[in-house]
Structures are given as structure tokens and as C-alpha cells.
C-alpha positions in Angstrom: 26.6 42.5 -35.9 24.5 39.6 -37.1 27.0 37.1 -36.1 26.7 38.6 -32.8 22.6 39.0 -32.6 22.3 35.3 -33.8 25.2 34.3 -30.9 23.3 35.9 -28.2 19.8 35.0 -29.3 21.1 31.0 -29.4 22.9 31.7 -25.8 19.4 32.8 -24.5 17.6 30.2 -26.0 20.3 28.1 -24.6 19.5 29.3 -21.1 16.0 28.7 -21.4 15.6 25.3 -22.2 18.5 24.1 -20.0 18.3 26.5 -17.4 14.8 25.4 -16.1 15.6 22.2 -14.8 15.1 21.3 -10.8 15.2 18.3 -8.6 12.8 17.9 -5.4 13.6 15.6 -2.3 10.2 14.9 -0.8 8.0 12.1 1.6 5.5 11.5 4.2 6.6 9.9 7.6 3.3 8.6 8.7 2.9 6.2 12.5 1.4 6.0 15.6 0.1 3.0 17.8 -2.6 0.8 16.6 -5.0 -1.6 19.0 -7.1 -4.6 17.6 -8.9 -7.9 19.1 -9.3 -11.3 18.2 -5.9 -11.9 16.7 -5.6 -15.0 14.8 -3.8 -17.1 17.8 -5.9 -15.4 20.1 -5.7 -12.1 22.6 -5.3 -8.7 21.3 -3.0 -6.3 19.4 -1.1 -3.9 20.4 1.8 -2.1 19.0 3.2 0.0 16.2 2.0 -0.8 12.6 4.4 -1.8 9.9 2.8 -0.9 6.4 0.7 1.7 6.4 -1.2 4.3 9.0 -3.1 6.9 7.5 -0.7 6.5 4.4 2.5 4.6 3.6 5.6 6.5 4.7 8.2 7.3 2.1 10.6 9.1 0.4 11.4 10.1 -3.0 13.4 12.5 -5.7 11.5 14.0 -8.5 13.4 16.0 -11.4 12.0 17.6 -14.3 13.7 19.6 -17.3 11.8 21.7 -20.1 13.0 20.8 -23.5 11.5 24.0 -24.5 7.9 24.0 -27.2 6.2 22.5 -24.3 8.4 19.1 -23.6 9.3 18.4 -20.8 11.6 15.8 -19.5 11.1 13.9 -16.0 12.1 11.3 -13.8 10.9 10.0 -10.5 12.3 7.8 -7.5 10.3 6.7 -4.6 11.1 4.0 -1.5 8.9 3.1 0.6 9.5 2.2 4.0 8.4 0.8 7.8 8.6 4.1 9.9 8.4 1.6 12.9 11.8 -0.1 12.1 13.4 1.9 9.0 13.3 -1.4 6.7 12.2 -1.4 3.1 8.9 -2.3 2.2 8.0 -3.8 -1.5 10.3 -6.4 -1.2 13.4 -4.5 0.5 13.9 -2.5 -2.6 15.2 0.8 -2.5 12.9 2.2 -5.1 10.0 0.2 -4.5 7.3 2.1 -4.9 8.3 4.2 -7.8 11.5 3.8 -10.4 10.8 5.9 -13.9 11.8 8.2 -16.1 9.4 10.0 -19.6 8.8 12.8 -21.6 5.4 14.8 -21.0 3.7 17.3 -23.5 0.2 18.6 -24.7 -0.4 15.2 -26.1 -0.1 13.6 -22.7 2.3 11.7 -20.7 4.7 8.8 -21.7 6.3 7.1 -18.9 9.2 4.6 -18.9 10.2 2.3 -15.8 8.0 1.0 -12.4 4.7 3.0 -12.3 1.8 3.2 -10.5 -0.9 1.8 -13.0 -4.2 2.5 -13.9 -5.9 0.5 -11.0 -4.2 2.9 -8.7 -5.5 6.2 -10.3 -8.8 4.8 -10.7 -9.2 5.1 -6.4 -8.0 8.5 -6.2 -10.6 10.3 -6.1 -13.7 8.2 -5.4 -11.9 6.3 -2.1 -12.3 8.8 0.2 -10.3 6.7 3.2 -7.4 5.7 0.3 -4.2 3.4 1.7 -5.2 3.6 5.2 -4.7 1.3 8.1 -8.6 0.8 8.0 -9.0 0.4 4.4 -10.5 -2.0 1.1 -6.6 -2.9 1.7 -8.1 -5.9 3.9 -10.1 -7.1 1.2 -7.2 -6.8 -1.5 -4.0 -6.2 -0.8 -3.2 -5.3 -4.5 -5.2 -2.0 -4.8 -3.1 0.5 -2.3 -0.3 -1.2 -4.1 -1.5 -0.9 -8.0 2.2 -0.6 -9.2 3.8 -2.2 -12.6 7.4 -3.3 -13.4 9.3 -3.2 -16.2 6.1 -1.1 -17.7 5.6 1.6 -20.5 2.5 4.0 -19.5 0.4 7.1 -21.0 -1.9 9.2 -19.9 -3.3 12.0 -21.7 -5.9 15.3 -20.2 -8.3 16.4 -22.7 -10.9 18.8 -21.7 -11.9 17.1 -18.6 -11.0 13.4 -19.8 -8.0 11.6 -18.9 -7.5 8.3 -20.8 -4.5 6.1 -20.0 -3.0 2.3 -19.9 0.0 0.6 -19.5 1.4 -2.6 -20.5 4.1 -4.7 -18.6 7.0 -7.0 -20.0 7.0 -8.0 -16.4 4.9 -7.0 -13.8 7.0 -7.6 -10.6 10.0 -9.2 -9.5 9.5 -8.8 -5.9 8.9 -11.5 -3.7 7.9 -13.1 -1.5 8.1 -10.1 1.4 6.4 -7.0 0.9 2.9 -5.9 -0.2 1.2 -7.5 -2.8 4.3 -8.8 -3.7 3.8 -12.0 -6.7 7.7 -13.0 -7.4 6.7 -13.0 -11.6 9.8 -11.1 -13.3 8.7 -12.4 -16.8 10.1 -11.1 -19.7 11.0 -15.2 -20.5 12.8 -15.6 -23.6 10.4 -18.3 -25.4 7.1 -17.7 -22.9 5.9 -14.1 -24.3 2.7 -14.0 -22.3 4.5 -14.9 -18.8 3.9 -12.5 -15.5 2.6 -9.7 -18.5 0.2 -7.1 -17.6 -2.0 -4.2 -19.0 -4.3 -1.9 -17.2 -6.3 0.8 -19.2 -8.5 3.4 -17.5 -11.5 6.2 -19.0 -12.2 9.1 -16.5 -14.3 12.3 -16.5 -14.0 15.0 -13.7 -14.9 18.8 -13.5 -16.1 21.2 -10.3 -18.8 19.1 -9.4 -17.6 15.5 -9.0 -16.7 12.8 -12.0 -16.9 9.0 -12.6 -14.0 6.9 -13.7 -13.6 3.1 -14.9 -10.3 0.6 -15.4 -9.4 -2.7 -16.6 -6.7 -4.6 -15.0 -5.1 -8.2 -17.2 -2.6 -9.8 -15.3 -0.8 -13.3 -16.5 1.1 -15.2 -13.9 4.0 -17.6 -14.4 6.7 -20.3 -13.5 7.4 -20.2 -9.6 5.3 -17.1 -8.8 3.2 -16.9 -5.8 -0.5 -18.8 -6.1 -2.6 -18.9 -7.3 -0.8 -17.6 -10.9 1.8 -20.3 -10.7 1.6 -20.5 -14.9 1.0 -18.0 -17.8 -2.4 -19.7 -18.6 -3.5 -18.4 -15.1 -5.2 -14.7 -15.5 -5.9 -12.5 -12.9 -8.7 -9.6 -13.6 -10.1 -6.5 -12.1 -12.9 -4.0 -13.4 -13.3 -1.3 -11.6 -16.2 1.5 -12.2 -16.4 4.7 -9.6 -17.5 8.4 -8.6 -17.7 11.0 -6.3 -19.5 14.4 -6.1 -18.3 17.6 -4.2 -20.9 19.9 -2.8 -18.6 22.8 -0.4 -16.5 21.2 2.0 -18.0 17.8 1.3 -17.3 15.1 -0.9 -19.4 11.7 -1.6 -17.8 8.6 -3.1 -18.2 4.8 -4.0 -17.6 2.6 -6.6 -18.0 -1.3 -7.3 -14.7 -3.8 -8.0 -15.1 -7.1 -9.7 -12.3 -9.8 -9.6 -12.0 -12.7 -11.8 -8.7 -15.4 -11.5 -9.2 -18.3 -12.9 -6.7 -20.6 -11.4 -8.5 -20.0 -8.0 -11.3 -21.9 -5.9 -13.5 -19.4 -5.2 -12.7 -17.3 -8.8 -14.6 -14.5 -8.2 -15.1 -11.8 -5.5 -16.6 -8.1 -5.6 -16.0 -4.9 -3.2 -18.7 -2.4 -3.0 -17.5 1.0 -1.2 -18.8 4.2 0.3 -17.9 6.9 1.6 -17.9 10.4 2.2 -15.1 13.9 3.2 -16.6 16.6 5.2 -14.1 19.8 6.5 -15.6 20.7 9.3 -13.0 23.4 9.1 -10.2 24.3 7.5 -8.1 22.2 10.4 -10.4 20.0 10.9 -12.0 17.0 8.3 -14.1 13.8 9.3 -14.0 10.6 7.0 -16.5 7.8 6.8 -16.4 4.7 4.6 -18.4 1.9 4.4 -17.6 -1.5 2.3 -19.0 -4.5 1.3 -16.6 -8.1 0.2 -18.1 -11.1 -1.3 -15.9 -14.1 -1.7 -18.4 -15.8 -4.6 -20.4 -19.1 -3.1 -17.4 -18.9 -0.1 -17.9 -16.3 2.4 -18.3 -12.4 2.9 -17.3 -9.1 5.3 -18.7 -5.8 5.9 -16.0 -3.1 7.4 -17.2 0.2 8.6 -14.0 3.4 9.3 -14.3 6.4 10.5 -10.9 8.8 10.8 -10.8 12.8 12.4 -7.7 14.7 11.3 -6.6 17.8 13.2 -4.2 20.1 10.6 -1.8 21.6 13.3 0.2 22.8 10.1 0.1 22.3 6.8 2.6 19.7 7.2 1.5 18.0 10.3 -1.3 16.3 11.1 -2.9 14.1 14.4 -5.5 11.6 13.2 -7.8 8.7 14.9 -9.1 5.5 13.1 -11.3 3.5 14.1 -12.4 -0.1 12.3 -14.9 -2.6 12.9 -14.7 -5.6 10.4 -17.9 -8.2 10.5 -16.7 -11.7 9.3 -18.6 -14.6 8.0 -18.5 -17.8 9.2 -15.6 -18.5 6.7 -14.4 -15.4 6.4 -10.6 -14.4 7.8 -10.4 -10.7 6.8 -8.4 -8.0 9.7 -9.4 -4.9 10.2 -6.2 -3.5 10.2 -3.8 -3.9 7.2 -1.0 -6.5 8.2 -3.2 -8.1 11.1 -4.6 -11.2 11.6 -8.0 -12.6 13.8 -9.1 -15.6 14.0 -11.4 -17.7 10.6 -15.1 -16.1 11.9 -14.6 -13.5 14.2 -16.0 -9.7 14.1 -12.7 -7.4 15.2 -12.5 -3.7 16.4 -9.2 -2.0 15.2 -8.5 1.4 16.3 -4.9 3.5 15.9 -4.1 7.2 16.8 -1.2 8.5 14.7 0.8 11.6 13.5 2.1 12.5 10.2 4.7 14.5 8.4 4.8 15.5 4.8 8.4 17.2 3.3 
């Protein structure tokens, strides 16, 4: 009878920690038609954008497994991709945008593989416009693309704090095509510090709002893109923010410093603002308003506005509009992936739909 007690309690247990295992299929098909002026060789723009509209399109498979005493196992795949033509962004790889696999628990979250990093979760909640087609992506086309190769990460909740970091044998073997891509694989036998990277990141949220601050290190080395053509050259980013909610409204902005040293102009800083108001449940309106300075070179100032119209709670209509103010020196589009001409003040404007799954 014991035999039998002790059989059936193990079967049970059995079917508890290896029963509760799922895999999701899930993505966002986001385009539309996009209009700007004073294109780099002159005229306007118009046509159907290739990186981003009001977010990236893509595709993924997440799975997750309970270990049982509150482990839990997990992996997650994610391409991105051109909903205009169906090719892969972030280099034409499959899994581009996210490639990992870890173990989560009470003590936090250990992650294995290419990861979004801390510069990334840093914007998601004080950048009220995010990875948009109108977006601080003009400015820097690193931040909507904050990812890390070949990186271990953690990141651990504690009573409204979340502290994590992540370190990098090799931040990313992509290149040159795709966003933000820098061709430095590392993980050199004999050069330790080549194409390495480590982001950290100390934030604070509860009902009302919350502030959050990151560090971003990144090394270059031996034939990647300029300007971190060696492993002396170091790219940097601090990055402090916040945002308060009061009802359907939310306020946010936030200040990002850049430092590379094997650069003419070394140092640049983007100061943002913005704010989230649901008009109604359907309906929301978003605002932003950001400042670049390219130290003793040149500066911008681009203002966006977007209206999205839920028709369901996977589909939504949305309308961008951009107006980017150069600098005599200053070459920065309105629209992420477009040009204008070394000087010119541009008007960017795109009307899209999108599709979550």
C-alpha cells in the first residue's frame, strides 16, 4: 500500500512539474505609407517604410517550463523583418532580434544567448513614442536596437526595484546591413577586451510613475564598422529617466549622454519629452519632443505627434507626423531610414495599420 501511495504521489508530482510546459507563436505586422521632403538628392519621399512604423514587425516563439519550487525554465526566438518586402532585418538573420534561452526564479532572471540589454529596458517606460518611425531613432540608431550577442544577463524585481546588467563576449556579428549593425563578433582568442560589452541598469516604479538609470561600455575591434575599428576604441552611454501617470495620462523624459573616444565630435546628448493621454479607451494621442547636440559640431530639435484608433484589441490605425529642425551642419531624417539634404528642416508624416498575434 505504501509502495503504491509513494508511486502515485511521484506520478503526480511528475505531472506537475513536466506537465506545465507551453510554447507561444506570436508578432506584430506593423506598415503603412510614409511621405517626407527634402531628401538627401533632392525632391520628396514617398513610399512604404522598411524598418520600422509605429513598431518593428516580427515574429517570435516563446516556451516556458516550470521546474516546480518556483523555477522555471524558458527560451525565446524572435526575427525581425521588412513587412514591405518580407526580408530579414538585423543583418538577414533569422533570429535577429532575440536568440536565448535561462532559468527564472524569486531571485530574478538569468538569461543565456542574444538579449535585449539594459539600454533597451531603460526606454520602456519613460519614451512615450518608443521604436517609431518618428522617433530618438534619428538621433541614434542604437537605442530602438539595444540588443547583445553572445551575452549572459540578469535582472532581478525586488519590491518595486529592478536591478539588472549584462556582459557580452561579443556584442554583434552582424554587419554591415541591418540596424545598428557594428560587424564586431569578438570573443578573439589572444584580444580579451575586443567587441566586449556590459550594460547595467537601477530602476524604481510603483502606481504613480518611477525613474530609472543605465550604463552602457562597449569595446570595438579589428575590421568593425567606424568609428570602433580597435579594442582601445570605447563607446559609452548614460542614460537617466522618468515618467509619472496621473488617470489616462502619462508624462515622460529623460537625458542620454554619449561618449566614443575614437570619434571627432566625441560627445553628443539627447534630451526627450513627452507625454500619453487616452482620450478613450479606443482612442490615445502621443506627443514627444527632443533635443540632439552633436558637441562643438552641430544640433536638431524633432517634434512627433501620433493618434491611434483601437478598432480591436489587435488592430490598430495610427497617423505620425514629424518635423525635424537641422543645423547648419546637421544631416538628421525625420523618418528612421530616410535621408535630407546636410541643413535642411524636413516634414515626415506616415499613416499605418498594425496587427499584433
Amino acid at each position: 500500500m505504501k509502495k503504491t501511495l509513494v508511486a502515485a504521489a511521484l506520478a503526480a508530482a511528475s505531472a506537475l512539474a513536466w506537465g506545465q510546459s507551453n510554447v507561444t507563436l506570436y508578432g506584430i505586422v506593423d506598415t503603412g505609407v510614409e511621405y517626407y521632403n527634402n531628401a538627401a538628392k533632392g525632391g520628396s519621399f514617398a513610399g512604404m517604410p522598411t524598418l520600422t512604423g509605429e513598431v518593428p514587425s516580427r515574429f517570435g516563439l516563446r516556451g516556458q517550463e516550470d521546474l516546480g519550487g518556483g523555477y522555471k525554465t524558458f527560451f525565446v526566438l524572435e526575427s525581425g523583418f521588412a513587412s514591405n518586402s518580407g526580408a530579414l532585418n538585423y543583418g538577414g538573420r533569422l533570429f535577429g532580434r532575440q536568440a536565448n534561452l535561462g532559468v527564472s526564479s524569486s531571485f530574478g532572471t538569468l538569461t543565456l544567448g542574444r538579449q535585449m540589454n539594459m539600454s533597451m529596458y531603460v526606454l520602456l517606460n519613460a519614451d512615450v513614442i518608443g521604436p517609431s518611425i518618428h522617433s530618438m531613432a534619428s538621433f541614434d540608431s542604437y537605442l530602438p536596437n539595444a540588443r547583445s550577442d553572445n551575452a549572459v544577463g540578469y535582472m532581478g524585481k525586488f519590491q518595486g526595484f529592478t536591478v539588472g546588467g549584462t556582459y557580452s563576449f561579443g556584442r554583434d556579428a552582424a554587419g554591415p546591413a541591418g540596424p545598428s549593425a557594428t560587424n564586431c563578433a569578438g570573443q578573439i582568442a589572444g584580444d580579451a577586451v575586443a567587441c566586449r560589452q556590459y550594460t547595467m541598469m537601477l530602476a524604481y516604479d510603483n502606481a504613480w510613475g518611477g525613474a530609472a538609470a543605465s550604463y552602457d561600455v562597449m569595446y570595438g575591434g579589428a575590421g568593425a564598422t567606424a568609428p570602433l575599428t580597435s579594442s582601445a576604441d570605447v563607446d559609452k552611454r548614460t542614460i537617466v529617466d522618468a515618467y509619472v501617470k496621473y488617470g489616462p495620462a502619462k508624462l515622460g523624459g529623460g537625458w542620454i549622454r554619449r561618449n566614443t573616444s575614437a570619434a571627432e565630435h566625441a560627445q553628443s546628448d539627447i534630451f526627450f519629452l513627452g507625454a500619453n493621454w487616452y482620450v478613450r479607451p479606443t482612442f490615445s494621442l502621443d506627443a514627444q519632443a527632443l533635443r540632439y547636440i552633436l558637441r562643438d559640431h552641430s544640433n536638431s530639435t524633432l517634434l512627433v505627434g501620433r493618434a491611434n484608433y483601437f478598432i480591436s484589441k489587435r488592430t490598430t490605425l495610427y497617423a505620425s507626423l514629424g518635423y525635424m529642425m537641422n543645423s547648419a551642419l546637421a544631416a538628421n531624417a525625420v523618418a528612421a531610414a530616410g535621408t535630407v539634404a546636410t541643413g535642411a528642416n524636413q516634414f515626415g508624416a506616415m499613416m499605418g495599420i498594425q496587427q499584433r498575434f
